[in-house]
Phi, psi and omega in degrees: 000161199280166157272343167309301199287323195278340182292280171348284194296336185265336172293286168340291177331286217269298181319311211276318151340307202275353194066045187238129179296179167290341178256009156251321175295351188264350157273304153347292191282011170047053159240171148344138171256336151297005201265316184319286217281302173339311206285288149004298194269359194046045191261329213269152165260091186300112176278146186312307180326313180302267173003293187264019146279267173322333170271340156294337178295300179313011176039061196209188164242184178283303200298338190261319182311282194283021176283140131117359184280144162250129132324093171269144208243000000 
């Protein structure tokens, strides 16, 4: 699986958990709330900084957000 799409589906995932709309985790995460539905969709190429916006909104970390991602070679 592409990592844009696995990224995407696991920020969904952990949002929909959280009971959070796409436009309060991107206020949380101090981004575009038009930025959200992109990433979500795996349409966006994300820089690490978003990222660790986001898993920090999600109230989580990089080792538990990416446990269970495989590296394909």
């Amino acid at each position: 699986m592409n990592v844009k799409i696995w990224f995407g589906e696991k920020v969904r995932k952990l949002r929909l958990e959280k009971g959070l709309s796409q436009e309060k985790l991107a206020l949380l995460a101090e981004i575009d709330r038009t930025y959200m539905p992109g990433i979500e969709k795996g349409e966006r190429n994300v820089s690490i900084t978003v990222i660790e916006k986001i898993i920090k909104a999600l109230n989580t970390d990089f080792e538990t957000f990416f446990n269970g991602y495989k590296i394909k070679q």
